[in-house]
Structures are given as C-alpha cells and as structure tokens.
C-alpha positions as a Python dict, from the first residue, in 0.01 Angstrom:
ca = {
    (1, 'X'): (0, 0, 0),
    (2, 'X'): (357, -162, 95),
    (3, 'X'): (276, -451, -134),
    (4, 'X'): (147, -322, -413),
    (5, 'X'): (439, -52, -431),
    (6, 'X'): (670, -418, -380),
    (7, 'X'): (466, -613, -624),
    (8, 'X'): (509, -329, -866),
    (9, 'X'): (878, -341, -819),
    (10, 'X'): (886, -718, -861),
    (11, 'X'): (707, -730, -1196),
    (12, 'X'): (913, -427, -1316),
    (13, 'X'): (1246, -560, -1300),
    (14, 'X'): (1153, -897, -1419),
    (15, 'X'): (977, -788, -1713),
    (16, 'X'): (1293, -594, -1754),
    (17, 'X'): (1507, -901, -1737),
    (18, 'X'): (1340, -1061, -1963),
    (19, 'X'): (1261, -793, -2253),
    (20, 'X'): (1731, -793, -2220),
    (21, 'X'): (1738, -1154, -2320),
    (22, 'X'): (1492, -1103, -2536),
    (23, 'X'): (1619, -786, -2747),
    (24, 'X'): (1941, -1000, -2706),
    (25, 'X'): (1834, -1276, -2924),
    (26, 'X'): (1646, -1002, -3167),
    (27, 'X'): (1940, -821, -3223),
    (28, 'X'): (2164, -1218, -3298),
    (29, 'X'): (1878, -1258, -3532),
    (30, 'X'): (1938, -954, -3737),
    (31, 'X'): (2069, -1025, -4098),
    (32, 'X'): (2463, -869, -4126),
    (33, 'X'): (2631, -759, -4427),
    (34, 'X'): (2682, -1112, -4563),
    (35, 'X'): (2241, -1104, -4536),
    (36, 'X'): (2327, -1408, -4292),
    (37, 'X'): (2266, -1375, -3878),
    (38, 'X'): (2506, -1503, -3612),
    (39, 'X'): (2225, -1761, -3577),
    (40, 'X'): (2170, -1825, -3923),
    (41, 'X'): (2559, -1905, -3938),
    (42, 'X'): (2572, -2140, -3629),
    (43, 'X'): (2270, -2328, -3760),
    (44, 'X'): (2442, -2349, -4122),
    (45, 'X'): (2787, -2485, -3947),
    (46, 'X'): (2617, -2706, -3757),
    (47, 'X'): (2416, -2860, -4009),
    (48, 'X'): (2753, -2923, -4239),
    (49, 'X'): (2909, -3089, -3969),
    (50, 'X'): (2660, -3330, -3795),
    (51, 'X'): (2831, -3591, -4008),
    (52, 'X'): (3149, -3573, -3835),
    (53, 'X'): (2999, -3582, -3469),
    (54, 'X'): (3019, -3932, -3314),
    (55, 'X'): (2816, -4061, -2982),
    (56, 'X'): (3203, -4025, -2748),
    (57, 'X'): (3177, -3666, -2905),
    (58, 'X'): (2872, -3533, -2845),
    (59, 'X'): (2915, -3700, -2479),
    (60, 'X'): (3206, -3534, -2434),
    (61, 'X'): (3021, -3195, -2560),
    (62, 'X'): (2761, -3277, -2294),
    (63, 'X'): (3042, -3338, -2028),
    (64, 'X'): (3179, -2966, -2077),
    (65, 'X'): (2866, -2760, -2084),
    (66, 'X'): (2733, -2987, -1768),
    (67, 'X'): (2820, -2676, -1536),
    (68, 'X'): (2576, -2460, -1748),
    (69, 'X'): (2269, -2427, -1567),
    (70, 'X'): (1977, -2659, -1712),
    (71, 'X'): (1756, -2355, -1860),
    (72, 'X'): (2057, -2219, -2057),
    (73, 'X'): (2255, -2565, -2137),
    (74, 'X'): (2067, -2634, -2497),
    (75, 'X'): (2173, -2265, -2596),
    (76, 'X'): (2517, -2247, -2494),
    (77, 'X'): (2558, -2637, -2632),
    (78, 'X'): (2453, -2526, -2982),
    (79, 'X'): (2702, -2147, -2984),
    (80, 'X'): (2988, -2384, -2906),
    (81, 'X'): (2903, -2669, -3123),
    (82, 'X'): (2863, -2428, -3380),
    (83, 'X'): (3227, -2276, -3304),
    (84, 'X'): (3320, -2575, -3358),
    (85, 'X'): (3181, -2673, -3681),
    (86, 'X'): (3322, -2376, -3800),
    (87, 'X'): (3648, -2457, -3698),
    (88, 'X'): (3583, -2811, -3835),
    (89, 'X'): (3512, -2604, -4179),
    (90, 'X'): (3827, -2380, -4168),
    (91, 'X'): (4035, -2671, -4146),
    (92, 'X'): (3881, -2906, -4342),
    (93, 'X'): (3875, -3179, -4052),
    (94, 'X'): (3768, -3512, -4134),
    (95, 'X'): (3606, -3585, -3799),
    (96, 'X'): (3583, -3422, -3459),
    (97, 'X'): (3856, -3475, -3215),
    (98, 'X'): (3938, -3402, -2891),
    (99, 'X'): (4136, -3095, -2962),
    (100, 'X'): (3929, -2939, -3201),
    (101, 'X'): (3582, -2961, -2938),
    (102, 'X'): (3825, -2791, -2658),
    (103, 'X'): (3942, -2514, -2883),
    (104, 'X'): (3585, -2468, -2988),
    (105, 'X'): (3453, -2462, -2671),
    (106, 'X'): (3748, -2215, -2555),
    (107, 'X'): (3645, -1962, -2832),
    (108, 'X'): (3288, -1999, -2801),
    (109, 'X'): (3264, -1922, -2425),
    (110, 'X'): (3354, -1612, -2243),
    (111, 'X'): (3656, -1600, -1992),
    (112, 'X'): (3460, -1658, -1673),
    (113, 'X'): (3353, -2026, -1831),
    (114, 'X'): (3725, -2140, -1845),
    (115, 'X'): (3812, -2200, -1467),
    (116, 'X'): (3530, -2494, -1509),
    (117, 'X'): (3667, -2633, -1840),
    (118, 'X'): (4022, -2654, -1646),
    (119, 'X'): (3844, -2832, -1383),
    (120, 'X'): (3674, -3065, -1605),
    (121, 'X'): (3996, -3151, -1849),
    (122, 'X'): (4216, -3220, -1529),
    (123, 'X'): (3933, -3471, -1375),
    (124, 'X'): (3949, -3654, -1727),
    (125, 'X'): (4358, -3571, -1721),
    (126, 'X'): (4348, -3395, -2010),
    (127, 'X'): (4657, -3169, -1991),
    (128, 'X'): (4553, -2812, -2101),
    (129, 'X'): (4906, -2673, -2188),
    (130, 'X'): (4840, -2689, -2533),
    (131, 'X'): (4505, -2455, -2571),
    (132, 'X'): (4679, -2195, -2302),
    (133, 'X'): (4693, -1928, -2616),
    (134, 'X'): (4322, -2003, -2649),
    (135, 'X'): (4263, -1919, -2327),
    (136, 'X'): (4419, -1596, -2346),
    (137, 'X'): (4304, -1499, -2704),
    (138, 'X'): (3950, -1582, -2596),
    (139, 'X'): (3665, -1320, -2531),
}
C-alpha cells in the first residue's frame, strides 16, 4: 500500500513539473500586442543576424553557456543569442564583437547566471569593469 501511495506521489509531482515548463513555453508562445511572441521575436533577430556571427563567435557563445546544464544549453543559447541580435539591431552593428555577446548575454540571463560569466571572463582575462551597470540593471 506504501508504494503505491509513494508511486502516486512520484508521478504527481513530476507530471506537475513538467505541465510548469510546459505552460511556460505556451504562455512565450502567445502572440502580444505587436501579434508577434517573445519566441517569434528571438527567432526573427536571430535570423537577421546570422550574417554577422563568425566561427570565434559562436565559440565564444558556446564557451559562456558551457555551465548550463546539457538538457537546457540549446534553449538558453538561442534567448541570449537572440538578445543579442537584438542588440546587434538597435545599434546597427556591423559584426559581433566581444562586447556586444557579453552585454547580450548579461541581459538575457537572470542574476544568479552572472557569478559564472565573471568566472569565465576572468579565466579568458577579460576585465568585466566595463558591463558592471549591466550587471546591476539586469533581471
């Protein structure tokens, strides 16, 4: 009786888990005002900005969402690439840099993410003094 009441439990919560992640992604799918969804808009930046990406870029991309775990990496890879685009958009850049991937990835990700990019921009001595309004603008 122990395991079936246990068993019961288990399949509760993780059907619960996983009807939050997806009602999540329903609700980023939902058209806003503009009849555009958040997704629609990262796919749309992304796509007019592929041009500017080089291999050293999208490497570097790779390097900072590395401590993502595996089964969430693709996801949180394409949010912040498409932060960036839009950044890339707003300022009419030319081509990716440096700067413009770490602000991106700054505003894409929330505050708990940051301690890791520090890490990861001090092993590549990358001094971080210049996105420190980033990091404290950020969500």
């Amino acid at each position: 009786m122990w395991f079936i009441a246990l068993w019961s439990l288990m399949i509760f919560i993780l059907v619960s888990i996983g009807g939050y992640f997806m009602f999540r992604k329903f609700l980023k799918k939902m058209p806003k005002e503009d009849g555009k969804s958040i997704l629609d808009w990262q796919d749309y930046y992304i796509n007019e900005t592929l041009h500017l990406w080089t291999d050293d870029q999208k490497k570097f991309l790779n390097e900072l969402v590395d401590p993502v775990p595996e089964l969430f990496r693709e996801i949180a890879k394409l949010k912040i690439a498409g932060k960036i685009g839009e950044l890339a958009m707003e300022e009419n850049a030319s081509e990716m840099h440096e700067a413009l991937i770490i602000r991106g990835y700054i505003i894409a990700t929330p505050k708990r993410d940051h301690k890791f990019l520090r890490k990861k921009l001090k092993e590549k001595k990358i001094d971080a003094k210049p996105y420190e309004e980033y990091f404290r603008q950020s969500s």
